[in-house]
C-alpha positions as CSV (number, residue, x, y, z in Angstrom):
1,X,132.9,135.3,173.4
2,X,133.6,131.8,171.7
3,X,131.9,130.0,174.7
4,X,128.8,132.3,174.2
5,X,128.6,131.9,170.8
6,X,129.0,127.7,171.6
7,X,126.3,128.1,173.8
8,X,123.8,129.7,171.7
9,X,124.4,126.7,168.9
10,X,123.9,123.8,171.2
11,X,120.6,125.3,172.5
12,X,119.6,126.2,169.1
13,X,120.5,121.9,168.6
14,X,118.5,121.2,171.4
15,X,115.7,123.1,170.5
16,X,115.8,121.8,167.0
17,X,115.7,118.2,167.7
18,X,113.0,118.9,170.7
19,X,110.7,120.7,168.0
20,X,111.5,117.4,165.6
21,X,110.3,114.6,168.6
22,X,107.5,116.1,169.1
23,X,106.4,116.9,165.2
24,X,107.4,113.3,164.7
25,X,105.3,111.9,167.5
26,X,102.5,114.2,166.6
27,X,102.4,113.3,163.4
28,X,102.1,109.6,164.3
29,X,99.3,110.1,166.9
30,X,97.1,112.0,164.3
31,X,94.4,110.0,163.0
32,X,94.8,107.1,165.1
33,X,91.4,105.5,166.0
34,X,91.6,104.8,169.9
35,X,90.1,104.4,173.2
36,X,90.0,107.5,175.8
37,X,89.2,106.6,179.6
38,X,87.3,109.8,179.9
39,X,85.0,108.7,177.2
40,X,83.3,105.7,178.7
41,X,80.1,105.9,179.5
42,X,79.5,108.9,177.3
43,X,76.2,108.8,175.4
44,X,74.8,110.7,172.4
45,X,71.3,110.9,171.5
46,X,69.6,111.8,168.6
47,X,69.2,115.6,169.6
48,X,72.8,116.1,170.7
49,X,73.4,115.0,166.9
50,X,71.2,117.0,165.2
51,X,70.3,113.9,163.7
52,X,69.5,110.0,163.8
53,X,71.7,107.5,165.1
54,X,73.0,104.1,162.9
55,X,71.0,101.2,163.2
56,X,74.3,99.2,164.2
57,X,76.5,102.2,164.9
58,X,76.9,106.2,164.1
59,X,80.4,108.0,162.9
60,X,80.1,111.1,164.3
61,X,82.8,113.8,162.9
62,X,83.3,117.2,164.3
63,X,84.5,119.8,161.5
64,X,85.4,123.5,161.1
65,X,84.9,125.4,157.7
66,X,88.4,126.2,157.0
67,X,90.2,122.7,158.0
68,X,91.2,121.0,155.3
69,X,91.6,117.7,156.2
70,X,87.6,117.9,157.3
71,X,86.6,117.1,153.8
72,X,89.0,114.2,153.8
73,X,87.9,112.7,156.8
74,X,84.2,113.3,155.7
75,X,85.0,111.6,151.9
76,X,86.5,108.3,154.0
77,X,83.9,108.5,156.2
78,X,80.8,108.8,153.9
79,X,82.8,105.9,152.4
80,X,82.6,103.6,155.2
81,X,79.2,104.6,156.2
82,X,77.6,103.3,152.5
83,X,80.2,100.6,152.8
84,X,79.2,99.0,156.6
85,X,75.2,98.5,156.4
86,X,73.5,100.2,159.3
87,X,76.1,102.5,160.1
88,X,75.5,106.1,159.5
89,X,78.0,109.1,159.6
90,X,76.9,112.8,161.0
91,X,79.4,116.0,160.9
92,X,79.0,118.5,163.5
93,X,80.5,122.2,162.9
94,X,82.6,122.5,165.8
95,X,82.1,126.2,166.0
96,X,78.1,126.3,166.2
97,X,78.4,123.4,169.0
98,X,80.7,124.6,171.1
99,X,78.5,123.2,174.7
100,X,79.0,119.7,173.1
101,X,82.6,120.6,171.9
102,X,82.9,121.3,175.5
103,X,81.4,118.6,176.9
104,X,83.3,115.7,174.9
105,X,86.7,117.5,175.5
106,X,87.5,117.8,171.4
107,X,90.7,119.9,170.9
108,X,91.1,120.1,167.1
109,X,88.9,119.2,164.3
110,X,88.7,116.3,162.6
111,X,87.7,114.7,165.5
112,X,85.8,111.4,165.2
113,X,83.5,109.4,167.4
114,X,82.8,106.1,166.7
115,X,79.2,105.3,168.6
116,X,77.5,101.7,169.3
117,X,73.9,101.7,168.5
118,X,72.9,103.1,171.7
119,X,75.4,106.0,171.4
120,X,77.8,105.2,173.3
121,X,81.1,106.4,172.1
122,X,83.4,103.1,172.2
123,X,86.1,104.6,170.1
124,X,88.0,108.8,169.1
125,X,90.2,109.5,166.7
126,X,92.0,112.8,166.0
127,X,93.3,113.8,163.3
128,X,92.3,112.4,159.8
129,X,91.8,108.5,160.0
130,X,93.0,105.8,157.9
131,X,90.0,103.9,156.2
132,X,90.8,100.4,157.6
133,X,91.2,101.9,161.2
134,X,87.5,103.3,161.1
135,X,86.4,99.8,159.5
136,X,88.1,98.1,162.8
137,X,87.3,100.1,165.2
138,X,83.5,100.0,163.8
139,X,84.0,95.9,164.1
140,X,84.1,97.2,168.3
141,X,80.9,99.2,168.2
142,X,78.6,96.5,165.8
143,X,80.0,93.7,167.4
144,X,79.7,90.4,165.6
145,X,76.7,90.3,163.4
């Protein structure tokens, strides 16, 4: 009985610290602004956006009504978009695009594309971003001026 009961602690241990890694490494992965092999080459037009792209580059965010850190993402973005001249930000409702959704593999909303001016999507970021890693990455897709 003693040996049964020992076992049940240790895997309750071991599924403990398992469930901790990964909330841990989660956790750091969210909102990191990063380049995804099966993006290259991936374009976006005007009509896939529902609206125009940036002169110099496009921030395109894909949302869902009840996620909270959505209107986050869309107050940093909105930010950086007035901030960064010719670079404009678009939110997509995840749930009434769900061909595009499809087609640009998101998972989880917040999900952010950074585009180049001819909509290509250079950099993704799950999760809610950090202001200066959406300013860097945009220093990618506008290149120098």
């Amino acid at each position: 009985m003693l040996k049964a009961e020992m076992a049940g602690i240790v895997v309750c241990v071991v599924v403990l610290v398992a469930a901790s890694a990964f909330g841990v490494l989660n956790r750091r992965r969210s909102g990191r602004v990063r380049v995804r092999g099966r993006d290259g080459g991936k374009r976006l037009g005007a009509a896939e956006l529902g609206g125009d792209l940036g002169e110099r580059a496009t921030l395109v965010q894909f949302s869902s009504a009840f996620c909270a850190p959505c209107r986050a993402t869309r107050r940093v973005l909105g930010e950086v978009a007035e901030l960064v001249p010719g670079v404009a930000h678009v939110e997509i409702d995840a749930e009434n695009h769900l061909d595009l959704v499809r087609e640009l593999d998101i998972l989880k909303t917040p999900t952010v594309l950074v585009l180049d001016a001819d909509g290509r999507v250079v950099r993704r970021a799950t999760g809610q971003p950090r202001k200066a890693d959406v300013i860097a990455a945009l220093g990618e897709a506008v290149g120098t001026p």
